[in-house]
N, C-alpha and C positions, 0 to 999 in steps of 0.2 A: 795728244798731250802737248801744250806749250811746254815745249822745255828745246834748251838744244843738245848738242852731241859736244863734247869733245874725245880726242884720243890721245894718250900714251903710252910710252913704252913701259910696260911692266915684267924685267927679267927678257925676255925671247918674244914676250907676245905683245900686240896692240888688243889696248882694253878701251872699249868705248862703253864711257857712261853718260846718260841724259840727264840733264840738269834741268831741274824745275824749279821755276820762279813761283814761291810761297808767298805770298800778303799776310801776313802777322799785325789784328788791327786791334787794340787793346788801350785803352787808357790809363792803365798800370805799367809804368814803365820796366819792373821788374820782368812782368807779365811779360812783354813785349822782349826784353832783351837776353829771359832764359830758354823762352823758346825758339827764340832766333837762332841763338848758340846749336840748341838743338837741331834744329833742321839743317844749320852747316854743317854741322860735323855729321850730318850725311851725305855730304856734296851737293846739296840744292843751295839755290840764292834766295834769301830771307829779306824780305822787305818789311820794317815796321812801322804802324800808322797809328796813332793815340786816339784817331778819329774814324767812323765811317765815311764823312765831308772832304779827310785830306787825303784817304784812300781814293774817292772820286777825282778830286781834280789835283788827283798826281798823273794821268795818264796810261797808269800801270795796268791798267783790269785787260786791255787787252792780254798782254805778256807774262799775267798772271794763270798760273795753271792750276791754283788751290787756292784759298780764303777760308783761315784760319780766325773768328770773331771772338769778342766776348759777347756776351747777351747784351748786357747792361753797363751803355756812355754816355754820357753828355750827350744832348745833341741828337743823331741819328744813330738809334738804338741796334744790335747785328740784325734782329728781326725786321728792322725796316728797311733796312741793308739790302738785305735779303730778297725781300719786296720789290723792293726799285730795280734791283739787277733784274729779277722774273721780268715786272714789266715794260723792260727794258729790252729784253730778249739774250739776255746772257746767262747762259747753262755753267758757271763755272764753279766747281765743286766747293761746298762750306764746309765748311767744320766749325760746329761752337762751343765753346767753353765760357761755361762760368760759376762763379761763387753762387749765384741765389738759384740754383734749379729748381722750376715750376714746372708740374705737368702740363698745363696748359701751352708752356710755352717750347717744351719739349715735342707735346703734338704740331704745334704749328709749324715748326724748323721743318719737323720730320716728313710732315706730310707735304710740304713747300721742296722738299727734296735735298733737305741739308743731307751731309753723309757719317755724319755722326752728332752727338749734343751731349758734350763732356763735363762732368763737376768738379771743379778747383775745388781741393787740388787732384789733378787728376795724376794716373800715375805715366809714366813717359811709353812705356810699351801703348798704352790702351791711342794715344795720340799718334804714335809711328805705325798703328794699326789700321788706324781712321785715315790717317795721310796715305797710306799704297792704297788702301781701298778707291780712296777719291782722286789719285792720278793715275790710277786702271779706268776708271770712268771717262777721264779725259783724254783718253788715247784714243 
């Protein structure tokens, strides 16, 4: 898993927790900034992108250890997202989310190896589900 360690003291003991850097890419600014919330107040770093293009040339995908999409942006779509990381040679775990759910387009994610493909609104357990799933994968 990309993520790193820190430690503190808690009471008597040192508690070490690994921090994973989340990409949260959404064109719904809401979108983007309740789930951010969310993923910090688990103690991971939440990084949000309106784009799948500024998600690219922000540098992040390395230090990224989950990719959190919507299906459907402007632009470069999560599925094409998706695509280009494969063939690109990057394994790093997806998860999508969106309003218009398609079978079609739930097979593709799924069988491309996303690790979950969620429908807004979804509810926050079924996303903190999807997320340990997919940063066990990345370990």
């Amino acid at each position: 898993m990309r993520s790193s360690s820190f430690r503190y003291r808690a009471g008597l003991r040192t508690v070490v927790r690994n921090v994973a850097m989340i990409s949260i890419i959404d064109d719904d600014l809401f979108v983007r900034v309740s789930t951010s919330a969310l993923i910090s107040s688990l103690g991971h770093e939440a990084l949000i992108f309106d784009s799948g293009e500024q998600f690219l040339a922000s540098g992040c995908l390395k230090d990224t250890a989950c990719i959190i999409t919507d299906l459907h942006m402007p632009g470069l779509s999560g599925l094409d997202l998706q695509s280009r990381l494969l063939a690109e040679g990057h394994c790093t775990p997806i998860i999508f989310i969106t309003a218009y759910p398609k079978e079609e387009a739930r097979s593709r994610a799924l069988d491309a190896g996303a690790v979950a493909f969620l429908s807004k609104p979804f509810h926050e357990t079924d996303l903190l589900k999807s997320l340990e799933r997919a940063l066990k994968l990345g370990e």
